[in-house]
N, C-alpha and C positions, 0 to 999 in steps of 0.2 A: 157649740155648747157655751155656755153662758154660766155665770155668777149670780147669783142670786145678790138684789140690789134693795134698800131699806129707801121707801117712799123719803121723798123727802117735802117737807113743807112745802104750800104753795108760797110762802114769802122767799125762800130760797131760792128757787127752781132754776133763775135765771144766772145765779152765783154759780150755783152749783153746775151749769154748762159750761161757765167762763173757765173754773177751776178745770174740768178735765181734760187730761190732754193726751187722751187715750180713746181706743174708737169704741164703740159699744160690743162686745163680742156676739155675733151674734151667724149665720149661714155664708152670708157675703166674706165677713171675719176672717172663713178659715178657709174660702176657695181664695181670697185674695193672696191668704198666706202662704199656700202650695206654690200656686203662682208664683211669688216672690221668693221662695226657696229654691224653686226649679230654674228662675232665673239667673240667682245665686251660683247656682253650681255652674250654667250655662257661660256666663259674665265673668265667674275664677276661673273657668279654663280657659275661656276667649283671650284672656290677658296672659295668663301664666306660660299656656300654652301654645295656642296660634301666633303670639305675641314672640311666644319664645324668652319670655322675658325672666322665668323661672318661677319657683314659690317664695320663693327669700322676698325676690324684690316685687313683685304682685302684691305678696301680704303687706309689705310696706306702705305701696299704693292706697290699699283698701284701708288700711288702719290708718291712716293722714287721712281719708275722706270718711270715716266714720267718727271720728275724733272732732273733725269741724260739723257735721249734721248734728252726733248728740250735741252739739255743743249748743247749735243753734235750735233744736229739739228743748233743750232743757231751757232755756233762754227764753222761749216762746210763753208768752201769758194765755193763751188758748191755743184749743187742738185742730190743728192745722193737719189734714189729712196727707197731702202731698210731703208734706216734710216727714209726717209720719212714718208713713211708708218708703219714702227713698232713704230713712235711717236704718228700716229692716232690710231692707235689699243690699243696705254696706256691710250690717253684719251678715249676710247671708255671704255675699263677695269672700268677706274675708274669713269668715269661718271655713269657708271654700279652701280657700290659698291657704290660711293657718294649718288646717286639719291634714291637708295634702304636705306641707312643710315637716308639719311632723311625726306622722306618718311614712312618709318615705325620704324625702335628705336627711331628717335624722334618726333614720333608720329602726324607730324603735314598734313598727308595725302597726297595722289595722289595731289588734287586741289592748297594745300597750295603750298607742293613741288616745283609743274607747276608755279606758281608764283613769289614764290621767285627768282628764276630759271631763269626766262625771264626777271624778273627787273636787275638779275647782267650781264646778256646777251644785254641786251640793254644798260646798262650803259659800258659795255666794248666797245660797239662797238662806243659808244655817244664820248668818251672818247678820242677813237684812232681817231673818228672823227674831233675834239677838237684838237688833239694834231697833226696829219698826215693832216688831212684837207681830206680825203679821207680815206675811208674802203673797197677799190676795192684792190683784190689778185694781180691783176697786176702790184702793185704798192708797193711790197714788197722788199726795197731797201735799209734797213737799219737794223739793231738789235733791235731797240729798236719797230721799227713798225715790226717785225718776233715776236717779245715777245705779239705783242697786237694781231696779227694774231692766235698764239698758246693760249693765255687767252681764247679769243673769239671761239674757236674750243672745247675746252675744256666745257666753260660754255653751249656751245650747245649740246656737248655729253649728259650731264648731265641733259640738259634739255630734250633732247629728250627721254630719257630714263623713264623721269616721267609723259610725256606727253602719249608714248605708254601704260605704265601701267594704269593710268589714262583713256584712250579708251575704252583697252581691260577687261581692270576690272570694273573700276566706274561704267564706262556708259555702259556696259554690253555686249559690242562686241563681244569680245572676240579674240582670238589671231592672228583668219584668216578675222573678220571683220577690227579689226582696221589693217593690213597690208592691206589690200583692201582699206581701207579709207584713211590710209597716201598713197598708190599708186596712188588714184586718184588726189590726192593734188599734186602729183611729176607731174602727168598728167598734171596738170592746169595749174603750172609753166611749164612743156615744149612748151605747145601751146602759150603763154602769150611770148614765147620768140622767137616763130617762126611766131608768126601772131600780133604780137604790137610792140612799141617801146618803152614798161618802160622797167627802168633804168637796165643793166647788173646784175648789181653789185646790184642792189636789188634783181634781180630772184635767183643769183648764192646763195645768203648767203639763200636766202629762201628754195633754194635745197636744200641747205648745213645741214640745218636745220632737213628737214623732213625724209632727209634719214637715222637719227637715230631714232626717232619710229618705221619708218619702219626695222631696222634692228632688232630694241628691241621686237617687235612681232613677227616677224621672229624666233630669236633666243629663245624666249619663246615658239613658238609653237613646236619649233624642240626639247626641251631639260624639258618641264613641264610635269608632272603627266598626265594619259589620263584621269583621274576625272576632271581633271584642264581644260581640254578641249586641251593637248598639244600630242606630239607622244610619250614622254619619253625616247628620245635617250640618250645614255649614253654623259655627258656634255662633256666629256675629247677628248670622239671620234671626235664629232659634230663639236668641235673645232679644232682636228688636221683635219679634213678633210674640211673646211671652211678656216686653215689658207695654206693647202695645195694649194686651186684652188686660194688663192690670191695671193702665190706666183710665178704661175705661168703664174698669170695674171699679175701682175708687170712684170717679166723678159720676157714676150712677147711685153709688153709696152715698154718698154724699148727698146729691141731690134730694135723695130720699128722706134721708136723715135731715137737713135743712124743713122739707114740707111736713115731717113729722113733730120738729120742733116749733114749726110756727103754729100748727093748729093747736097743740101744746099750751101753747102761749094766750090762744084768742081764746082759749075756754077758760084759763085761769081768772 
């Protein structure tokens, strides 16, 4: 699902590509996104866990490598898809490791987590509200609203990470129930966007939102214990082969999106 986008002149058109630095949301969008969430989760255990390396110093990891990509994300004068994407894949990493950090070392559970979690995710978005007058993607035109973009993506990784464990453990689902349960909630926002008229920019952040539990069960069922109720794929695999088919679903994106912008271009 997508945002509804205001034509812009043809004297613009060409500005107005150079300016964005965000990908068009659109089918490819939000299988990429899963992808890169399910990665996520696959990528923070691979480290935390196989690594043995913990969730303290994992999230450390990921937060140093997410810290230099926005940095170089925000820095960029156009949208460079690859950068793009390996920025969502660190907050996905570290939302991984964050959400498991606190969640269990500091012991304040699944429910707390989920809570804490959604009050800093509301307050980012309140915030950039406050400050931009708008929290719609579309309207990403400046650095310091790309910085409240990248907060806000990150505090949802993180939440969705403790949201899915929360499902799939608390409440007893388990890893192919709650991926069943966040799908049918992606269900409700698709039809809500194809058959109503609330707000874009509310359904999109509410996708935005849920397609990391679902990648977080996902990526738990492909790579946990089969006691655990998961398959037990080796995490390292799981992940070069989840970050193989994103990458070839970006450079087909891409490619697309380039021949749609050129014919673009030849009829102006």
């Amino acid at each position: 699902m997508s945002e509804s986008r205001a034509p812009a002149p043809a004297s613009s058109a060409t500005t107005a590509v150079v300016r964005s630095k965000v990908p068009e949301v659109t089918l490819t969008f939000w299988i990429v996104k899963v992808v890169a969430t399910t990665l996520g989760e696959t990528g923070g255990d691979a480290v935390s866990m196989s690594l043995d390396l913990g969730y303290a110093v994992a999230s450390a990891i990921f937060i140093a490598i997410f810290l230099v990509a926005v940095a170089a994300q925000v820095s960029a004068r156009s949208f460079r898809p690859a950068l793009y994407w390996f920025v969502i894949v660190a907050t996905t990493t570290a939302g991984t490791t964050m959400a498991d950090f606190a969640d269990r070392s500091l012991g304040i559970g699944y429910s707390g987590g989920s809570a804490l979690l959604l009050l800093l995710l509301l307050s980012s978005l309140g915030v950039w509200y406050w400050v931009a007058g708008s929290v719609s993607v579309n309207e990403i035109e400046s650095r310091k609203v790309e910085m409240f973009y990248w907060g806000t993506i990150l505090f949802s990784q993180t939440l969705g990470t403790a949201l899915g464990d929360w499902m799939a453990d608390t409440n007893g689902l388990g890893y192919e129930g709650g991926a069943l349960a966040f799908g049918a909630g992606l269900l409700l926002v698709a039809a809500a966007y194809l058959f109503t008229s609330v707000s874009r920019t509310l359904l999109f952040w509410s996708a935005f939102i849920l397609t990391r539990p679902l990648g977080a069960t996902l990526g738990d069922l492909l790579d946990k214990p089969v006691d655990q109720g998961g398959l037990a794929l080796d995490r390292f695999a799981a992940s070069a082969i989840l970050a193989a088919f994103m990458v070839a679903c970006v450079l087909v994106a891409g490619r697309h999106s380039g021949e749609s912008a050129a014919g673009s271009l030849s009829k102006a």
